[in-house]
C-alpha positions in Angstrom: 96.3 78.5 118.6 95.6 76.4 115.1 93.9 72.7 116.0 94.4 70.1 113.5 91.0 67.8 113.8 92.6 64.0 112.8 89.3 62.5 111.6 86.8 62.1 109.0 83.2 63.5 110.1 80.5 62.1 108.0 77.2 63.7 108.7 74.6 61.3 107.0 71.7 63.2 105.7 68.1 62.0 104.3 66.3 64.1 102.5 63.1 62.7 101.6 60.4 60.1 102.6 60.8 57.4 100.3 64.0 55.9 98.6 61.9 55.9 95.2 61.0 59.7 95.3 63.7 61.7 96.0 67.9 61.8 95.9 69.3 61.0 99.1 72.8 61.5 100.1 75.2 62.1 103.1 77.7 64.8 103.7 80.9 64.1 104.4 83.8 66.9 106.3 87.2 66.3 106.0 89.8 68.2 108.2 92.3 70.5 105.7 95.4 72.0 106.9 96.4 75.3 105.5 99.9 77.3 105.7 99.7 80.6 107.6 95.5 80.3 107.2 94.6 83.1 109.5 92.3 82.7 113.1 89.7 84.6 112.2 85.7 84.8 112.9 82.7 87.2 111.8 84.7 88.1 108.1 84.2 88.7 104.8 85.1 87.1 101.6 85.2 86.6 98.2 87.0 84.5 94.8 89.1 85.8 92.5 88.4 84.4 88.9 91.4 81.5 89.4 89.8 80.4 92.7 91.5 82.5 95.5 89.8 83.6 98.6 90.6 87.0 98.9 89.7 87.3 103.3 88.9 90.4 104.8 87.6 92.0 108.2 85.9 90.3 111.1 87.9 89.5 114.6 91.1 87.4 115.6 89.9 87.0 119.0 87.0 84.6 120.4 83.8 85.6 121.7 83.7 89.3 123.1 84.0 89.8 126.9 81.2 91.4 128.5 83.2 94.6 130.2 82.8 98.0 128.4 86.9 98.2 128.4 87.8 94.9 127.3 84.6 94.3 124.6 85.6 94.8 120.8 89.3 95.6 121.1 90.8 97.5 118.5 93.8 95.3 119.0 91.7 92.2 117.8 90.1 93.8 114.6 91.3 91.8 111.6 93.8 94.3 110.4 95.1 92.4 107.4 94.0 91.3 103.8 94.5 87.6 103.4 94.7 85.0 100.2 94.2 81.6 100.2 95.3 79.2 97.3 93.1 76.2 98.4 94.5 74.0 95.3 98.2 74.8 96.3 98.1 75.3 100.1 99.8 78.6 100.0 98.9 82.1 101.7 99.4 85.5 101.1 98.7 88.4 103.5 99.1 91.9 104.2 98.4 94.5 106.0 95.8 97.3 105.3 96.7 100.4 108.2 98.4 101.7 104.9 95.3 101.8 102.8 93.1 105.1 102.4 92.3 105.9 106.2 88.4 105.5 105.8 88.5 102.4 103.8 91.1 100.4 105.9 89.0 101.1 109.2 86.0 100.1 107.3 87.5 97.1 106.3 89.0 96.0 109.4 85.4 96.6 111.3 83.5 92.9 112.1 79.9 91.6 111.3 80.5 93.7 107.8 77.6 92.7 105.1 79.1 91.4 101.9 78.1 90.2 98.3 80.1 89.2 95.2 78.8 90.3 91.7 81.4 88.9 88.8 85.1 90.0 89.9 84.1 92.9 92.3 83.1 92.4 96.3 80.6 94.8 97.5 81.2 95.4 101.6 78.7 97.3 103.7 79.4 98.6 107.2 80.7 97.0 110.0 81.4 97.3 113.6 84.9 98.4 114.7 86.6 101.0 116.6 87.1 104.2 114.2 90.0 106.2 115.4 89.0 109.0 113.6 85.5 109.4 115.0 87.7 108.0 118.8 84.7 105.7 119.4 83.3 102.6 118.1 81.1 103.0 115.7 78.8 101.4 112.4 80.2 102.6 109.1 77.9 104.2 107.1 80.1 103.0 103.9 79.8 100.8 101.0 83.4 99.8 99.6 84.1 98.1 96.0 87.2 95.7 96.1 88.5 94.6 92.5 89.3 90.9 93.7 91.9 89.8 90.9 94.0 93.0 91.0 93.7 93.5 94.9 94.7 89.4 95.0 97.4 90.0 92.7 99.2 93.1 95.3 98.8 91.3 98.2 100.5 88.5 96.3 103.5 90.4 94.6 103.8 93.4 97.8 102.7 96.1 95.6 100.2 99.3 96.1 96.8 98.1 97.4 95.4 101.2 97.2 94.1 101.6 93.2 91.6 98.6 93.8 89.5 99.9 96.3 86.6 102.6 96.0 84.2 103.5 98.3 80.8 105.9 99.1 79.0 106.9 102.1 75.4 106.7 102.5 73.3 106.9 105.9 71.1 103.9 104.8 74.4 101.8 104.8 75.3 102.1 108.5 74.5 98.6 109.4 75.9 95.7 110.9 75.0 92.2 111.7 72.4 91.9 108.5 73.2 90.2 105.6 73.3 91.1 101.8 71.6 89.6 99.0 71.6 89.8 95.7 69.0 88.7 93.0 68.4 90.2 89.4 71.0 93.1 89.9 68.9 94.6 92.9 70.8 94.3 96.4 68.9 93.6 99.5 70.4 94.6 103.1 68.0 92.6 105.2 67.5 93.7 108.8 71.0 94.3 110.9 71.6 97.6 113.7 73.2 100.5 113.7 75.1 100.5 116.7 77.8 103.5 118.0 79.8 103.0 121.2 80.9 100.8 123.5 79.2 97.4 124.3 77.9 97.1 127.4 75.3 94.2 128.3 73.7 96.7 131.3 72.3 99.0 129.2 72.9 101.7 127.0 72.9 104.1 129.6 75.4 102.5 131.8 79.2 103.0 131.9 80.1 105.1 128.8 76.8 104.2 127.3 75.9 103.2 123.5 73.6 104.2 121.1 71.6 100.8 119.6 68.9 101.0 116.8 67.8 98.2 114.6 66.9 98.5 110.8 64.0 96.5 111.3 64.0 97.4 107.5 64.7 95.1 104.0 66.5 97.5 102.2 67.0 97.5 98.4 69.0 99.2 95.8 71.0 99.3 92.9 74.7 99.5 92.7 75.9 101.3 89.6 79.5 100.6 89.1 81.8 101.4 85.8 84.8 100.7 87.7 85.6 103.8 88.1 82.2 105.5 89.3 80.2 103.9 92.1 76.5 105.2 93.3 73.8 103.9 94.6 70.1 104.2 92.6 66.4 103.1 93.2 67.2 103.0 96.9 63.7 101.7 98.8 63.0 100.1 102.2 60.5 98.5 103.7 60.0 98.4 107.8 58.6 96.0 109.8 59.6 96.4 113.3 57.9 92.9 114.7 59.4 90.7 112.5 62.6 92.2 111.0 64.0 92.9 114.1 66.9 90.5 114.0 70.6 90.6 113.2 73.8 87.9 113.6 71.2 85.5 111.7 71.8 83.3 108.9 69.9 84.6 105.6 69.9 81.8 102.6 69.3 81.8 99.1 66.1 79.8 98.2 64.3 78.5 95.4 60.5 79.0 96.4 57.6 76.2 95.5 56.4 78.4 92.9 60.0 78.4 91.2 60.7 81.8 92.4 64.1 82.5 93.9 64.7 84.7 96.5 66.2 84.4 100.3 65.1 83.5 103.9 66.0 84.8 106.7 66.3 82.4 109.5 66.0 83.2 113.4 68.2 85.7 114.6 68.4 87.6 117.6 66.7 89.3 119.5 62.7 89.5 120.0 61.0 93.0 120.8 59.8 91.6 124.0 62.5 89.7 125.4 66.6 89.1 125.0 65.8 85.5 123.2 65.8 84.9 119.5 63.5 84.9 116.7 61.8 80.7 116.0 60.2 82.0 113.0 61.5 83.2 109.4 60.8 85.6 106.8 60.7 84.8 103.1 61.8 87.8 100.8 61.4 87.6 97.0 61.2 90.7 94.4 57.5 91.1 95.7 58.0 91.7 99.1 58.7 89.4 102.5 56.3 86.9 104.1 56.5 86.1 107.5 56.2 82.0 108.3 54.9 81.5 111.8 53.8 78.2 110.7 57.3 77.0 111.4 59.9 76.9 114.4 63.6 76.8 114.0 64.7 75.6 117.1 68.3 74.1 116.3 70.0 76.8 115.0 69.8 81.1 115.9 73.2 82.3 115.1 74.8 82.9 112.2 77.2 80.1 111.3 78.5 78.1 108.2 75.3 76.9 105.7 74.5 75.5 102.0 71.4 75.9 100.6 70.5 72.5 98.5 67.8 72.4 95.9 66.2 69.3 94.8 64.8 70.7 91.0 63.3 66.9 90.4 61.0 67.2 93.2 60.9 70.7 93.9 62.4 70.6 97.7 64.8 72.9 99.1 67.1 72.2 101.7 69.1 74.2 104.0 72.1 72.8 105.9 73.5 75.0 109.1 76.7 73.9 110.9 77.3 74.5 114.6 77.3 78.0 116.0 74.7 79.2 118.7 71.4 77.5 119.6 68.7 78.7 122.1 67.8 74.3 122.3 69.0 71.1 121.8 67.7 67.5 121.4 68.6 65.0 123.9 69.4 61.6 123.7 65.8 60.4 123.6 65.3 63.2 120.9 63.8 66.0 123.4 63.7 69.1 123.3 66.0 71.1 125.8 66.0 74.3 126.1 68.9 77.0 127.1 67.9 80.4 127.0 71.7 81.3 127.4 71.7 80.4 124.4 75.0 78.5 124.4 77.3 77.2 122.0 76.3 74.3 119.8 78.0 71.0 118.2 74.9 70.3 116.3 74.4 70.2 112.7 71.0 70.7 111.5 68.9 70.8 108.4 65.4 73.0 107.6 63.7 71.4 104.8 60.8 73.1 102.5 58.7 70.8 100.5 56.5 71.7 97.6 53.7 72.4 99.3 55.8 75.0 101.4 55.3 73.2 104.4 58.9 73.5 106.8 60.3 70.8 109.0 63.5 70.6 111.1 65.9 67.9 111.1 68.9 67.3 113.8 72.0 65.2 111.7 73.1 62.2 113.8 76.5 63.7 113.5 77.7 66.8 115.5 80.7 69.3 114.7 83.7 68.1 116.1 84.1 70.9 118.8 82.0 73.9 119.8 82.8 75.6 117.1 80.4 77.3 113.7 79.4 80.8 114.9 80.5 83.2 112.4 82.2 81.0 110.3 81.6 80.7 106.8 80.9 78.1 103.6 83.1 78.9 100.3 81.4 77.2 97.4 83.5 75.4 95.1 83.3 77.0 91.4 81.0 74.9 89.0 78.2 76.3 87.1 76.9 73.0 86.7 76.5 72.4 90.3 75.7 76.1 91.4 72.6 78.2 90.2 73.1 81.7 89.7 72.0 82.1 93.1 74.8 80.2 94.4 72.2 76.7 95.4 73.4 73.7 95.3 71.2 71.3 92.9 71.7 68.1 94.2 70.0 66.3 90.9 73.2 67.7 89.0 76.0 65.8 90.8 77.6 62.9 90.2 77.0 59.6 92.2 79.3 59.3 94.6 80.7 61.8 96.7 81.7 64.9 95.2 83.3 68.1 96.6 81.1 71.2 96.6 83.0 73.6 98.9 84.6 74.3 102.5 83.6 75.5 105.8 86.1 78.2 106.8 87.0 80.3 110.6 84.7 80.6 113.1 84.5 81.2 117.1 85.5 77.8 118.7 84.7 77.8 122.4 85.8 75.5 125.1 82.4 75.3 127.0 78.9 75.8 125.7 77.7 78.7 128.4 81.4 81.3 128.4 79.7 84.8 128.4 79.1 85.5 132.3 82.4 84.1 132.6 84.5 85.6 129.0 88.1 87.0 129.9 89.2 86.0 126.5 90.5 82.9 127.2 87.9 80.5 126.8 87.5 81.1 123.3 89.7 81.7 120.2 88.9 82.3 116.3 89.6 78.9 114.4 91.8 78.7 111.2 90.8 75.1 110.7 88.8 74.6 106.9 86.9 71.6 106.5 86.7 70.0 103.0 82.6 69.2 102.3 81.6 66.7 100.0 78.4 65.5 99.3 78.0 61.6 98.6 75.0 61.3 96.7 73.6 58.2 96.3 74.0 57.1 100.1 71.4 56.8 102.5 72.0 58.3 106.2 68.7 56.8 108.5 69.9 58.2 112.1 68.9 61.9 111.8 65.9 62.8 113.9 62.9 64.9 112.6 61.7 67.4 115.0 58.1 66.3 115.5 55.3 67.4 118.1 56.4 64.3 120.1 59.9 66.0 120.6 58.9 69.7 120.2 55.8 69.6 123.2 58.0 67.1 125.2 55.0 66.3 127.2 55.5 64.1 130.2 53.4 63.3 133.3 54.0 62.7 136.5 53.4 60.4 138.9 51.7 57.7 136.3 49.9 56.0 137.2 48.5 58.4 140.0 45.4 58.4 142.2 43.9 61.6 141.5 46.4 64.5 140.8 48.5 64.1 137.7 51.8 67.1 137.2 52.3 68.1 133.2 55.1 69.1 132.3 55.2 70.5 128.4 56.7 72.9 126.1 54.9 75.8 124.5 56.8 76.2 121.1 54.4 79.3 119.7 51.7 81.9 120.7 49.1 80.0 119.1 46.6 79.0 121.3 47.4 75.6 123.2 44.8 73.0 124.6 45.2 70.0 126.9 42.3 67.9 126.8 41.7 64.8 128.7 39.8 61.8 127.2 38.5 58.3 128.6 39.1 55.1 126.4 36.1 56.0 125.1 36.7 59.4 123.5 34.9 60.7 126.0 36.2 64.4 126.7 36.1 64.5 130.5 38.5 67.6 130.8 39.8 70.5 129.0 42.7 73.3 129.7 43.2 76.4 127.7 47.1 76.9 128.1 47.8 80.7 127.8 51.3 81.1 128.6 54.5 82.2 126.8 56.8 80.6 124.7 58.9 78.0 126.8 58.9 75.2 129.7 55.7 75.4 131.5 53.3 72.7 134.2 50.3 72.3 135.4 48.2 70.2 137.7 44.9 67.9 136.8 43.1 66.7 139.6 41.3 63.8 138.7 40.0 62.4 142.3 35.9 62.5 141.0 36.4 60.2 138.0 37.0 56.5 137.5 40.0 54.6 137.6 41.4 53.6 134.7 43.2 54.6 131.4 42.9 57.6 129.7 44.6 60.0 127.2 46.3 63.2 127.7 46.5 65.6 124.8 48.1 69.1 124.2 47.2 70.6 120.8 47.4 73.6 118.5 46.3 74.4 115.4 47.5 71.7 113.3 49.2 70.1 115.5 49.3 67.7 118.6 50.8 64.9 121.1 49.6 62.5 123.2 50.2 60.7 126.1 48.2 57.6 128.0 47.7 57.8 131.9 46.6 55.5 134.4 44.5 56.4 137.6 44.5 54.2 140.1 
């Protein structure tokens, strides 16, 4: 079912401290309406040289149902090749079950990882039933698509077929990673290889699965004449604690140092436990670097994002719209955490400044439903505005707003928490596209900063109290945690080591044997702290 949204969403964004140091600007999404767009989530893409999407793979249907028999139906794989004419409002499509047999089920598998390089789209695995192999499986396959010819069949009805080319490789059976590209070298950056039927008990429930992460950065060169396609310099590098994520968002970045390169942001799921990544991983031609001095709490799933870089004062932003978060903030800008890790409406920002130090922004302005998760954003095409490495730089536009690109597809969902009760009805894949301009040159004030007053969330109860006082906190890291108790004074008159896992947690202080009066409650880390003033009666 197509929604039309009627109204103009403007998500008011500052990025920076003073007015008098850095650009500030908001971000303004404007509802489009597109003939024939097609419902469709988790896909692929890429422009022809006149400004075309050219859409392929990913699902028709909304989030997948739980039940071996009814998750990932064939019936719901994208099955067609779709172009868009965003200038002219027209749409093309066609089907692709008459395609070479191995490409077209490659191509109509979902969670695919993509790249563009000039006029050809590179497309990597995939999840999807294969009717050839009679199971569901992760394509080992990397398939070349000339984008202006393919556009041009598709738009005229003739033979698809001389415009796609493809090669199999074991290190390409992935899905759910994402693909990068810097200096001619392609990086497929965690992911799984997965074979069978979903099944959430287990793979050795039901008709059971197979399920391996790459936990591996994976890079190679792509040598294509247009005729001939191989793969050369192929290397990998594993690291099974902190690469162990896929359905994440990966962004390109311009570093503090000036070097570019990508970060891949949260993900799912930890080693330990079925709840996703807080940290990120930096990758640049040198290697990856593992941030645990940073939480991304606001956004885990992959969604619609733009990377924006601020070359005058060496920042880099990174936008993410709606999708799937493990918290939220509340009203009074709290942290809330729900490890079902629901559908979101918020729209977030992760900010890096020169010194490389990360903070987390929530934008006073929401998505106007529950709906982001494996959508995706289509630049605009402007050298001026882009970098090669397709980054916004914010210091190059215009004052006044300006559009840079649109926000395309997507799962939208009817309530936040659907999976323990998903029989296909409670979501759908959106066709909607939102326009995006950024209005530089405006300031938005009503965002709020994640700081350790919102992250720790400490409160105490009852206050004032005669002698035992309740705690209640959040540990956001496996850093060491402290709660220290101080008189008006300084004094230190108690101290608490907290050694307990990432999440909500309490504890009781009993202080019946001291004074009444006023003192100061604080949980700390390294670097970091919040504070809260207590009365004992």
């Amino acid at each position: 079912m197509k929604k039309v949204y009627n109204s103009l969403f403007i998500l008011a964004l500052l990025l920076s401290n003073s007015l008098f140091s850095q650009d500030v600007f908001t971000v303004e999404i404007d509802p489009l309406v597109i003939t024939e767009a097609p419902n469709v989530h988790s896909f692929s893409w890429g422009k022809t040289s006149d400004d075309k999407w050219v859409i392929i793979g990913g699902r028709i249907d909304g989030l997948h149902q739980r039940q071996p028999f009814a998750a990932f139906l064939e019936n719901s794989n994208n099955k067609d090749i779709t172009v868009i004419d965003i200038a002219t409002n027209q749409t093309w499509s066609r089907s692709l079950q008459n395609i070479t047999t191995s490409i077209f089920e490659q191509l109509q598998s979902t969670n695919q990882e993509f790249i563009q390089r000039d006029n050809t789209l590179y497309i990597i695995g995939g999840y999807g039933y294969s009717p050839t192999a009679g199971d569901h499986i992760t394509y080992p396959n990397l398939t070349a698509i000339d984008l202006d010819e393919v556009a041009n069949a598709v738009i005229n009805n003739t033979d698809l077929n001389p415009y796609f080319r493809q090669i199999s490789d074991p290190n390409l059976a992935s899905t759910g990673g994402q693909l990068g590209l810097l200096d001619d070298v392609f990086y497929l950056c965690g992911g799984q290889f997965f074979e069978g039927r979903y099944n959430p008990m287990g793979p050795d429930h039901g008709p059971g699965f197979e399920q391996e992460y790459t936990d591996e950065i994976r890079k190679f060169n792509v040598v294509d004449d247009g005729t001939n396609l191989s793969l050369t310099n192929y290397s990998a590098v594993n690291d099974v604690d902190n690469l162990h994520r896929r359905d994440y968002n990966m962004a390109p970045q311009i570093f503090p140092n000036g070097e570019a390169g990508f970060t891949m942001f949260s993900g799912v799921f930890q080693q330990e436990v079925d709840l996703p990544f807080l940290n990120s991983v930096d990758i640049t031609p040198n290697g990856h670097t593992v941030n645990n001095n940073f939480n991304q709490y606001l956004s885990q799933y992959h969604s619609a994002k733009i990377p924006i870089y601020d070359d005058a004062n060496n920042t880099m932003h990174t936008i993410f719209f709606g999708g799937m978060s493990q918290y939220t903030l509340d009203e009074n800008g709290n942290l809330v955490q729900d490890d079902n890790v629901p559908f979101v409406k918020t729209i977030s920002k992760v900010t890096r400044s020169n010194s490389g130090a990360m903070t987390e922004t929530k934008l006073e302005i929401e998505m106007p439903s529950l709906l982001g998760s494996g959508a995706e954003f289509i630049p605009i095409t402007n050298t001026s505005f882009y970098t090669s490495e397709d980054i916004l730089n914010i210091n190059n536009l215009p004052e006044g707003p300006t559009l840079v690109g649109y926000i395309f597809g997507g799962i939208d969902s009817s309530q936040e928490n659907i999976f323990f009760i998903n029989n296909g009805t409670q979501s759908s894949a959106s066709n909607v596209i939102f326009k995006v301009f950024i209005n530089k040159g405006i300031l938005g004030v009503n965002d709020i900063e994640l700081n350790n007053e919102s992250v720790y969330n400490l409160s105490v109860f009852p206050n004032p109290s005669k002698d035992i006082f309740t705690l209640n906190f959040f540990v956001p890291s496996t850093k060491a945690h402290i709660i220290e108790v101080n008189d008006l004074l300084g004094k230190l008159i108690k101290r608490v080591e907290i050694i307990e896992p990432i999440g909500n947690h309490s504890i009781t202080i009993d202080l019946s044997s001291f004074a009444s009066g006023e003192y100061f409650v604080t949980l700390k880390s390294e670097g970091s702290s919040t504070l809260k003033k207590i009365i004992k009666l």
